[in-house]
Chimera marker file (.cmm) of the C-alpha trace (Angstrom):
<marker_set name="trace">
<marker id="1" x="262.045" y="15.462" z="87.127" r="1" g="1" b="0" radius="0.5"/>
<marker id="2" x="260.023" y="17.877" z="85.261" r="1" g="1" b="0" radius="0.5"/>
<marker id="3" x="256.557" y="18.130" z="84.327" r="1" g="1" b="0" radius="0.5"/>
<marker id="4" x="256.501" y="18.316" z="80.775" r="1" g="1" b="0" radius="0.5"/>
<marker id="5" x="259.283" y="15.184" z="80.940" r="1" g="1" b="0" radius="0.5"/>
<marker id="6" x="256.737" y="13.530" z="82.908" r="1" g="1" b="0" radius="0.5"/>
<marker id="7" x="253.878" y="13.890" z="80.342" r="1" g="1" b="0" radius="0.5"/>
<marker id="8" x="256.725" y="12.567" z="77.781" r="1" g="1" b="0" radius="0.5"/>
<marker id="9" x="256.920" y="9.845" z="80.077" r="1" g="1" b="0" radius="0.5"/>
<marker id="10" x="252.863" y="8.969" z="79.950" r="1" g="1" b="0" radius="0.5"/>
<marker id="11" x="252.165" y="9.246" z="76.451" r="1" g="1" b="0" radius="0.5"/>
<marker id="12" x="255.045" y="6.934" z="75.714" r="1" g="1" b="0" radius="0.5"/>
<marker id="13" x="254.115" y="4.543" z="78.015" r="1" g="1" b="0" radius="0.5"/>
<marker id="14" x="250.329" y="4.261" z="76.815" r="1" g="1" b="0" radius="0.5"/>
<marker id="15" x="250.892" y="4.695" z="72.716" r="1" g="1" b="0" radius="0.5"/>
<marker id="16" x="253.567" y="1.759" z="72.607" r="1" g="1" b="0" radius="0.5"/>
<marker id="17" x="251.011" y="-0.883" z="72.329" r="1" g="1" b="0" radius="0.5"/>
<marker id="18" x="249.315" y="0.696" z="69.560" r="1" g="1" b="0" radius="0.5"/>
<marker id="19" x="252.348" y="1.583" z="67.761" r="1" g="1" b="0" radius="0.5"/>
<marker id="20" x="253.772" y="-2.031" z="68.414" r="1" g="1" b="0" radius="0.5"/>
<marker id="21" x="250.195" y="-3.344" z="66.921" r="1" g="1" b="0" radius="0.5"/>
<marker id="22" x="250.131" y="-0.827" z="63.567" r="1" g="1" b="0" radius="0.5"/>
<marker id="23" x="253.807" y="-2.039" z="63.298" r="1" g="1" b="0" radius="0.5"/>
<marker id="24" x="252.573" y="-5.391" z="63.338" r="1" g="1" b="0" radius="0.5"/>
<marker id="25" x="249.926" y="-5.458" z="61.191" r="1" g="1" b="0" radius="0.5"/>
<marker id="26" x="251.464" y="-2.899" z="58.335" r="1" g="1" b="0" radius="0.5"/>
<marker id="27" x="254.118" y="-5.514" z="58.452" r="1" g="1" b="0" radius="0.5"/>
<marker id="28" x="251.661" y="-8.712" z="58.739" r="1" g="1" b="0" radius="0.5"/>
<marker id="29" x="254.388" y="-9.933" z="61.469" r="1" g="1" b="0" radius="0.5"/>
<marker id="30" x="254.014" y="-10.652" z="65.564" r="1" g="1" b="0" radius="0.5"/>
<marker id="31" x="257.700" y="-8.117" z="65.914" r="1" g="1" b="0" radius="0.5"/>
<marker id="32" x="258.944" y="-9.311" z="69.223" r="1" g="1" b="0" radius="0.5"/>
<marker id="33" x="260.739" y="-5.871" z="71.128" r="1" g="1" b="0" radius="0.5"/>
<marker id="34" x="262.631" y="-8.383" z="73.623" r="1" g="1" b="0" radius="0.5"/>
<marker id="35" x="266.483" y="-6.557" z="72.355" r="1" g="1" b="0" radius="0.5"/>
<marker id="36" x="267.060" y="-3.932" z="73.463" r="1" g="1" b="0" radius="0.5"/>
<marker id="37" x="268.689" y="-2.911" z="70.134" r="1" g="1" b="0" radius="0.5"/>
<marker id="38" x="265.131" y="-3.771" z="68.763" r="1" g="1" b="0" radius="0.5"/>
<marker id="39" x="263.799" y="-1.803" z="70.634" r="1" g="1" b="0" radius="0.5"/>
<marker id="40" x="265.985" y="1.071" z="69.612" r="1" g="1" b="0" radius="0.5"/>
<marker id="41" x="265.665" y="0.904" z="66.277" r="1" g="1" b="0" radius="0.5"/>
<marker id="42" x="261.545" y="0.637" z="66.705" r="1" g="1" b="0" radius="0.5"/>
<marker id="43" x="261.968" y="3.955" z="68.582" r="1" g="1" b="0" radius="0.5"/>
<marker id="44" x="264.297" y="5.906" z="65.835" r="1" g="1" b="0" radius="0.5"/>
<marker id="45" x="261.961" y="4.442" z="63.259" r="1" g="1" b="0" radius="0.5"/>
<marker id="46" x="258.004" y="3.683" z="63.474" r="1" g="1" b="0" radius="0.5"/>
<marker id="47" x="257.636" y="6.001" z="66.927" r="1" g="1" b="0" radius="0.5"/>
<marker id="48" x="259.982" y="8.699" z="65.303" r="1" g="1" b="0" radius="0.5"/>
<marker id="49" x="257.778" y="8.966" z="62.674" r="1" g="1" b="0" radius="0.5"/>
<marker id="50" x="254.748" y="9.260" z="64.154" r="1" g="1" b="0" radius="0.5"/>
<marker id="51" x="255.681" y="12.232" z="66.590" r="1" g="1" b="0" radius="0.5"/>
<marker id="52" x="258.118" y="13.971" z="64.120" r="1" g="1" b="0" radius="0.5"/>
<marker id="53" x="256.858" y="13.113" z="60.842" r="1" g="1" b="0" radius="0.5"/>
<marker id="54" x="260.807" y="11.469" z="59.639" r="1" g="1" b="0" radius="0.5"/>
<marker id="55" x="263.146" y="8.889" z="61.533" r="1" g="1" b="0" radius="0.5"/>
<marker id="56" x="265.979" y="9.635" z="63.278" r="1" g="1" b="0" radius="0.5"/>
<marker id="57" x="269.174" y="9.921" z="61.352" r="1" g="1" b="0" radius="0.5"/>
<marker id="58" x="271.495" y="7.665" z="63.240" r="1" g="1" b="0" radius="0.5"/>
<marker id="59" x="271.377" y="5.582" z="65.911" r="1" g="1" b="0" radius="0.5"/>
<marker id="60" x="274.920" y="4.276" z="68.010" r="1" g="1" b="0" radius="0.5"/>
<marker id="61" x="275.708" y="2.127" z="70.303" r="1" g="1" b="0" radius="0.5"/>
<marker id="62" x="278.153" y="0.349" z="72.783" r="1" g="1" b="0" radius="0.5"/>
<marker id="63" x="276.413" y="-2.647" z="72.645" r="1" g="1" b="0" radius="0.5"/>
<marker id="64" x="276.450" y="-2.894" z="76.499" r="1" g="1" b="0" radius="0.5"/>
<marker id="65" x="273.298" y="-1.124" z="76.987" r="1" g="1" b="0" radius="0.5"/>
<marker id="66" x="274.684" y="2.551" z="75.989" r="1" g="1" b="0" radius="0.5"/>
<marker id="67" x="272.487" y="3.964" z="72.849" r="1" g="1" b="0" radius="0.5"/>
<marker id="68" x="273.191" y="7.483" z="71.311" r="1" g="1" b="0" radius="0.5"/>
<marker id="69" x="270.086" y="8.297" z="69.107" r="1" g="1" b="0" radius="0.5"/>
<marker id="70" x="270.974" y="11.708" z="66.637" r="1" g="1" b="0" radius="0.5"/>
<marker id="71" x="268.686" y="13.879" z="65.057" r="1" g="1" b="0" radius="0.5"/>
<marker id="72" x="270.514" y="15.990" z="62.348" r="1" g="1" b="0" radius="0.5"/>
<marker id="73" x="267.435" y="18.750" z="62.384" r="1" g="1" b="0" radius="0.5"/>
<marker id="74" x="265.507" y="18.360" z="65.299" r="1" g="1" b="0" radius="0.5"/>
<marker id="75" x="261.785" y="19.626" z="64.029" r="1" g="1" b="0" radius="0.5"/>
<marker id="76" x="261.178" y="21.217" z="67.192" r="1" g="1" b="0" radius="0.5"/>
<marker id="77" x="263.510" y="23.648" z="67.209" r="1" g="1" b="0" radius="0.5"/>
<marker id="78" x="264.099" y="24.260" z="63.226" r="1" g="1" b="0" radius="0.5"/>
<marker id="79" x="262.749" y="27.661" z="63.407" r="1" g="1" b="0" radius="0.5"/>
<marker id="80" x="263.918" y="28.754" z="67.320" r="1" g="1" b="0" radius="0.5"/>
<marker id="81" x="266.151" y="31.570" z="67.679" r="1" g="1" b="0" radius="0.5"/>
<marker id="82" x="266.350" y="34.005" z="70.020" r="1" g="1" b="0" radius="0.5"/>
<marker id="83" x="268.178" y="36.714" z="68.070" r="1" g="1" b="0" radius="0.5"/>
<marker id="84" x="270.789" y="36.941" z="70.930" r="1" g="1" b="0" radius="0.5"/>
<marker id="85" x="273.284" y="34.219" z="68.858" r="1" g="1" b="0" radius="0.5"/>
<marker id="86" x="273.669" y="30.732" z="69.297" r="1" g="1" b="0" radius="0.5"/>
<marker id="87" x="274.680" y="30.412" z="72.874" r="1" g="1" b="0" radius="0.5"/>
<marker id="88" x="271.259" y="32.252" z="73.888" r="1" g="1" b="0" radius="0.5"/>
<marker id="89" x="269.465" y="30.183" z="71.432" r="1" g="1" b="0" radius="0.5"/>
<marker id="90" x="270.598" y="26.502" z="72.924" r="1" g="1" b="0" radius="0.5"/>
<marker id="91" x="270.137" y="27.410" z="76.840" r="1" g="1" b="0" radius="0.5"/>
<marker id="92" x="267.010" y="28.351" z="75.740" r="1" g="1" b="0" radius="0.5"/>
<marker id="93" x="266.019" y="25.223" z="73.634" r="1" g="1" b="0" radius="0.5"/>
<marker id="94" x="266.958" y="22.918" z="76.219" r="1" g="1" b="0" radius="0.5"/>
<marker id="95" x="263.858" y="22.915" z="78.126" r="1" g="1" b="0" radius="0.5"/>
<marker id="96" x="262.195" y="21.376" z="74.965" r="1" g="1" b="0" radius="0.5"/>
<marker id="97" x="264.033" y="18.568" z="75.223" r="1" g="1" b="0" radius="0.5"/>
<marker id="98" x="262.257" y="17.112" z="77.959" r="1" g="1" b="0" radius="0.5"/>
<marker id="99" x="259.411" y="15.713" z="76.384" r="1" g="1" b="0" radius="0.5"/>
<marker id="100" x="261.241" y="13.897" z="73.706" r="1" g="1" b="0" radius="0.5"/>
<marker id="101" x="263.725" y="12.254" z="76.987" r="1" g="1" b="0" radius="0.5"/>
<marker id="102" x="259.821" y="11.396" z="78.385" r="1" g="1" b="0" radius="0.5"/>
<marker id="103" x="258.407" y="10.235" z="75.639" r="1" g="1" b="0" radius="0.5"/>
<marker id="104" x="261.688" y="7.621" z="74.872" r="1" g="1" b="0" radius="0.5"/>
<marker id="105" x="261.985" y="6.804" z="78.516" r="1" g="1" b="0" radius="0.5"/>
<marker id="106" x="258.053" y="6.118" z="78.689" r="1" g="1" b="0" radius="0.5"/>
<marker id="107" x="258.621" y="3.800" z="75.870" r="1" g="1" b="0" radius="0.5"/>
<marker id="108" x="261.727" y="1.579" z="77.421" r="1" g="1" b="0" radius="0.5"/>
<marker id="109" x="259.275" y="1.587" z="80.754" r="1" g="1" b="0" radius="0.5"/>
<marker id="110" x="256.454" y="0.025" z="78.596" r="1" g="1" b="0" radius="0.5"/>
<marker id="111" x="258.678" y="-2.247" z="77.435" r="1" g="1" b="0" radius="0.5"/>
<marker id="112" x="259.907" y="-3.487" z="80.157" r="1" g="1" b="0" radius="0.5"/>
<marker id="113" x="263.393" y="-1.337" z="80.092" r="1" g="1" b="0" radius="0.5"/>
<marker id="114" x="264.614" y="0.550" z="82.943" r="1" g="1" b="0" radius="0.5"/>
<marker id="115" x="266.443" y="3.416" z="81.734" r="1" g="1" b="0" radius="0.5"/>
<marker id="116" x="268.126" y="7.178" z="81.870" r="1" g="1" b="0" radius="0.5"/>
<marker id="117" x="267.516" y="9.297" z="79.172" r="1" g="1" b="0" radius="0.5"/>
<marker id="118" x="269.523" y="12.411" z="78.337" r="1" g="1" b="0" radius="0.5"/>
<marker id="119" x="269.060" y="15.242" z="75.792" r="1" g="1" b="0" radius="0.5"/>
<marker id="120" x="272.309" y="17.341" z="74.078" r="1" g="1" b="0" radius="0.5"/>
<marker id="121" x="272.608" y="19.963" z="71.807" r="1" g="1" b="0" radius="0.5"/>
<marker id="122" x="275.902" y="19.604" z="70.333" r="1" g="1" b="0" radius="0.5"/>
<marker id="123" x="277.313" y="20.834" z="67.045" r="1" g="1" b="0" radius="0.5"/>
<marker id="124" x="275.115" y="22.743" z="64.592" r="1" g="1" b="0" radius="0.5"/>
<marker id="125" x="272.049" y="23.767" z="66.405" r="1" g="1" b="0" radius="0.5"/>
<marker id="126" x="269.498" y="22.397" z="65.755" r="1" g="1" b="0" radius="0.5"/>
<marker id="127" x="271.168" y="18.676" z="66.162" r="1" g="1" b="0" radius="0.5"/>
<marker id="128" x="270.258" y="16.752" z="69.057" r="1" g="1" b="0" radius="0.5"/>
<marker id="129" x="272.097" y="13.556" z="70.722" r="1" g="1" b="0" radius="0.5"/>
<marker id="130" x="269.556" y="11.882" z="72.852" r="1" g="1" b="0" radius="0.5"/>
<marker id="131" x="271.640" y="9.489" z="75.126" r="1" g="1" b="0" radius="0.5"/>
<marker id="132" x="270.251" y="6.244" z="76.336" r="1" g="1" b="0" radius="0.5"/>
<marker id="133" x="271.704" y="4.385" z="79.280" r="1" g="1" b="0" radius="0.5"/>
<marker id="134" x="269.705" y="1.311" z="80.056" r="1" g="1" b="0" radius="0.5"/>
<marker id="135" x="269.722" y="-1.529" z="82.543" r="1" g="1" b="0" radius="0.5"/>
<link id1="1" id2="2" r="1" g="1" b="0" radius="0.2"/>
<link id1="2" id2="3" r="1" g="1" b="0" radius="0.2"/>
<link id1="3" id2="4" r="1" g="1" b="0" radius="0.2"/>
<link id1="4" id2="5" r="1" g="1" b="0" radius="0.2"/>
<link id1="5" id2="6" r="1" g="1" b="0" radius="0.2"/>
<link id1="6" id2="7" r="1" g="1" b="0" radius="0.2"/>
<link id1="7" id2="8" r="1" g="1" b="0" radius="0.2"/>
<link id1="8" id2="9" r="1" g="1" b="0" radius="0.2"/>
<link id1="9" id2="10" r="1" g="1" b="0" radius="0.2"/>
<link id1="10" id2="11" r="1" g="1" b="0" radius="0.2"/>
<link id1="11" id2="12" r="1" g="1" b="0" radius="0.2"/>
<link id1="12" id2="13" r="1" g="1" b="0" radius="0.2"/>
<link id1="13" id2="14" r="1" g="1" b="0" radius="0.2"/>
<link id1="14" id2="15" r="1" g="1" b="0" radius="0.2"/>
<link id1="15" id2="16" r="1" g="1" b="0" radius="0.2"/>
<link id1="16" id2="17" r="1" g="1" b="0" radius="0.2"/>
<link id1="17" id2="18" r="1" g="1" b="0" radius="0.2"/>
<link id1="18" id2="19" r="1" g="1" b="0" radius="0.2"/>
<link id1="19" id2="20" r="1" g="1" b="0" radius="0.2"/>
<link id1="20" id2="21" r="1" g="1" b="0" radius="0.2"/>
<link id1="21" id2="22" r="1" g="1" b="0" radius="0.2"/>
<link id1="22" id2="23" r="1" g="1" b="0" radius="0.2"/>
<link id1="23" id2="24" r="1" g="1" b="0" radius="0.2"/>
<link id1="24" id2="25" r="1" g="1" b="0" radius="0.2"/>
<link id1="25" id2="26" r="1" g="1" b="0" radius="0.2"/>
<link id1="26" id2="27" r="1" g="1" b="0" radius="0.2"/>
<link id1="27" id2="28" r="1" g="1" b="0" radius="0.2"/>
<link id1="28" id2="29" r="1" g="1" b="0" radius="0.2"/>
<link id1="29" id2="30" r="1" g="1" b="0" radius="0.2"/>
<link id1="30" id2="31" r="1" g="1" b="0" radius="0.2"/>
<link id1="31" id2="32" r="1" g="1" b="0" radius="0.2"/>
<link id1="32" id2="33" r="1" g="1" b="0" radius="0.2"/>
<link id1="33" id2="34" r="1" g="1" b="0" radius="0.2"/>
<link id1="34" id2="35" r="1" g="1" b="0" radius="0.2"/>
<link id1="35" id2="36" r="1" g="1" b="0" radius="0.2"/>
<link id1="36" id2="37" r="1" g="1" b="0" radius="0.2"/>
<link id1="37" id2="38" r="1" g="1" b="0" radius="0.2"/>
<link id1="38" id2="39" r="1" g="1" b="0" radius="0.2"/>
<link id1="39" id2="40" r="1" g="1" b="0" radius="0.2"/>
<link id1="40" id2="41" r="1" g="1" b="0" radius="0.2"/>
<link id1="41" id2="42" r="1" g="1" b="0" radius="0.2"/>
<link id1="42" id2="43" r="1" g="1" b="0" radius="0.2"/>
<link id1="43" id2="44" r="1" g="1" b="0" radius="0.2"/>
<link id1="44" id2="45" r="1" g="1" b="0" radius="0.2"/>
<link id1="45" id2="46" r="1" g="1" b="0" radius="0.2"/>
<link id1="46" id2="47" r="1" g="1" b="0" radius="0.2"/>
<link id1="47" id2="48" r="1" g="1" b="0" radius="0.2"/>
<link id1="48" id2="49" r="1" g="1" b="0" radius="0.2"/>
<link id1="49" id2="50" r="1" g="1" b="0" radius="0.2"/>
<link id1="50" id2="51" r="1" g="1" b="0" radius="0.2"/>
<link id1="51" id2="52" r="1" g="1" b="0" radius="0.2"/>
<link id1="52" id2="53" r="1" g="1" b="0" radius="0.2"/>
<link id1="53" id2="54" r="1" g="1" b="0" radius="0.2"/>
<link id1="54" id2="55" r="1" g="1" b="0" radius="0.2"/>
<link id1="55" id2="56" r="1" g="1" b="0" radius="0.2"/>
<link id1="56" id2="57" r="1" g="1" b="0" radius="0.2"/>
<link id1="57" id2="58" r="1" g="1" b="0" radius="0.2"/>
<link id1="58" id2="59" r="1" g="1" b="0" radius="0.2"/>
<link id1="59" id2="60" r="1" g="1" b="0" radius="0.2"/>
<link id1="60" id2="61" r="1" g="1" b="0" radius="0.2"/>
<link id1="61" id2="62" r="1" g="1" b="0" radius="0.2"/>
<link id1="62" id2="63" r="1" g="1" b="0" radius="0.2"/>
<link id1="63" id2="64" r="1" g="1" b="0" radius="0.2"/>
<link id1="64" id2="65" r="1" g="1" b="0" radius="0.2"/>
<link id1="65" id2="66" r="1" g="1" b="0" radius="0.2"/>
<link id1="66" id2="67" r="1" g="1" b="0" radius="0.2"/>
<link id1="67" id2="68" r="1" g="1" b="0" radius="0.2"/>
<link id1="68" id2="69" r="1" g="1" b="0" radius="0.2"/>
<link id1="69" id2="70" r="1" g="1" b="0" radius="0.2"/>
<link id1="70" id2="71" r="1" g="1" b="0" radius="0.2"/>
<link id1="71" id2="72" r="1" g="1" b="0" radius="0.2"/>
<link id1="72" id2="73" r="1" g="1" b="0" radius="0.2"/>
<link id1="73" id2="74" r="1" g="1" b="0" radius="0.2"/>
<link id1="74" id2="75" r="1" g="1" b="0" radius="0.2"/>
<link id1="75" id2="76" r="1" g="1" b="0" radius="0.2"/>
<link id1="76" id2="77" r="1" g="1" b="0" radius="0.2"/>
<link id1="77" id2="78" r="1" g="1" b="0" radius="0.2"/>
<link id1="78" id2="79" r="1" g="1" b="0" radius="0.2"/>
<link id1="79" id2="80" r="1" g="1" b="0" radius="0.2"/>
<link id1="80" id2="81" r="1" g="1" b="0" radius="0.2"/>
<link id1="81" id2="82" r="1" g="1" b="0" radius="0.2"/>
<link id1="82" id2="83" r="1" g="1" b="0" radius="0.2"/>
<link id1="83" id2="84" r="1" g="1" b="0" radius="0.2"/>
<link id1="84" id2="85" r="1" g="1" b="0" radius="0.2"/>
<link id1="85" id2="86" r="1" g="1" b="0" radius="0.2"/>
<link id1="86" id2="87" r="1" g="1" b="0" radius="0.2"/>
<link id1="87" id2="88" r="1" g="1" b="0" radius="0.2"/>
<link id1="88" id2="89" r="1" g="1" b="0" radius="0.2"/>
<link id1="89" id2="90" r="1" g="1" b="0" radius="0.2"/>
<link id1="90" id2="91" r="1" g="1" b="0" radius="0.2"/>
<link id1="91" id2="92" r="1" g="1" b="0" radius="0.2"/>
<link id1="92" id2="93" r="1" g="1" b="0" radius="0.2"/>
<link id1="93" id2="94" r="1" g="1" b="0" radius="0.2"/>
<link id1="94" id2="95" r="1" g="1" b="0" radius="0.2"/>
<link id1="95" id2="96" r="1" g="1" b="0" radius="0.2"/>
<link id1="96" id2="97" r="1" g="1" b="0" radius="0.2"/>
<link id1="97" id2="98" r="1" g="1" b="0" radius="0.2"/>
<link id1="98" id2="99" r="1" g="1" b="0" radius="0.2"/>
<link id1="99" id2="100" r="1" g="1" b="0" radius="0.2"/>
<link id1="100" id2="101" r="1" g="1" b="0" radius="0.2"/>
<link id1="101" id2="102" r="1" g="1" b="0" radius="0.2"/>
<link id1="102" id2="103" r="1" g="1" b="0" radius="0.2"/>
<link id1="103" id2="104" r="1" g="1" b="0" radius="0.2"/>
<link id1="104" id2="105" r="1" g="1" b="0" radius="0.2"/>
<link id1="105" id2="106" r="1" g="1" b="0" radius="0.2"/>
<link id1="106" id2="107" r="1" g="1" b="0" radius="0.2"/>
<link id1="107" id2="108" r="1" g="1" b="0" radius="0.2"/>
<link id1="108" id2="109" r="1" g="1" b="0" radius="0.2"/>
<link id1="109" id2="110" r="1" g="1" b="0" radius="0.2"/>
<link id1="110" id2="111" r="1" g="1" b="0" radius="0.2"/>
<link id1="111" id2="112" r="1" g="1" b="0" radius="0.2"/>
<link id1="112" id2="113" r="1" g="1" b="0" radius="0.2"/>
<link id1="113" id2="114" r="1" g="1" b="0" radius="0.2"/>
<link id1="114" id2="115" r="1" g="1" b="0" radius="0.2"/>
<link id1="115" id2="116" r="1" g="1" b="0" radius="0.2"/>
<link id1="116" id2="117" r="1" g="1" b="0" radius="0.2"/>
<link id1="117" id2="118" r="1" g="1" b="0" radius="0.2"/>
<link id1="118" id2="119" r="1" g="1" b="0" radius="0.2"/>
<link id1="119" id2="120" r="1" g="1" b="0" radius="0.2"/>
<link id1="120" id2="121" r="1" g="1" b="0" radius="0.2"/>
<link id1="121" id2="122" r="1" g="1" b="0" radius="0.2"/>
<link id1="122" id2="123" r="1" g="1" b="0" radius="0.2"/>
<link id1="123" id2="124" r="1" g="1" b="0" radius="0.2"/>
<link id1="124" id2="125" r="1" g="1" b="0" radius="0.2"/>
<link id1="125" id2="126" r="1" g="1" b="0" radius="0.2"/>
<link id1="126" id2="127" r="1" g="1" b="0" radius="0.2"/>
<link id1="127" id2="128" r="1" g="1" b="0" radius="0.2"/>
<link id1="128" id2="129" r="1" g="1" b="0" radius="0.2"/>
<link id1="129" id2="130" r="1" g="1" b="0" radius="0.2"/>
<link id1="130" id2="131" r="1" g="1" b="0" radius="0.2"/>
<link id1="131" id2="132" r="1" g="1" b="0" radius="0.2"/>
<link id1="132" id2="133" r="1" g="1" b="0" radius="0.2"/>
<link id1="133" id2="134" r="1" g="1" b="0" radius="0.2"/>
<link id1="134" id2="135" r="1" g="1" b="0" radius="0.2"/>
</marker_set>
């Protein structure tokens, strides 16, 4: 696991109550995050929008506990380029990716979700799949 996944990991874990309790009160409902569908779509919404500034473009699933959440532009790495083309540019991206897996994995914990997280740059850089296995 690495460091910077692990910070991810904490400040997920300790802002969900606060974001669960804005939620809540912008909404003037008690949201219960016991699906973990729910829960998905809280993540790709309200905490997308707080770290990012704009939700997450699509969210898929399997329905048995297998969640693909896809960011068309990731905001991170709009402006990264190494000048060395594209295949340069995504090895080298990758390692930004680990707070994002944290910070979604830190989340699921605080809610009670065990889970793997993985990051992918597929397609038109700078799109990211973030895959979600839970348990």
């Amino acid at each position: 696991m690495y460091r910077v996944e692990n910070y991810g990991f904490e400040i997920g874990f300790k802002v969900t109550d606060c974001l669960v309790y804005e939620r809540n009160v912008k909404e003037g409902v008690n949201m219960k995050l016991s699906d973990s569908l729910e829960i998905m779509k809280f993540i790709c919404r309200d905490v997308w929008k707080v770290f990012y500034g704009k939700q997450m473009d699509n969210l898929r699933t399997n329905h048995i506990g297998t969640f693909v959440l896809i960011e068309n532009s990731f905001k991170p790495l709009v402006h990264f380029s190494t000048g060395k083309g594209e295949a340069d540019t995504v090895r080298k991206a990758a390692p930004y990716l680990q707070f994002p897996c944290g910070l979604i994995r830190g989340i699921l914990a605080s809610l009670g979700v065990d889970s793997v997280v993985k990051a992918e740059l597929n397609g038109k850089f700078p799109s990211v799949s973030f895959n979600v296995q839970t348990s």
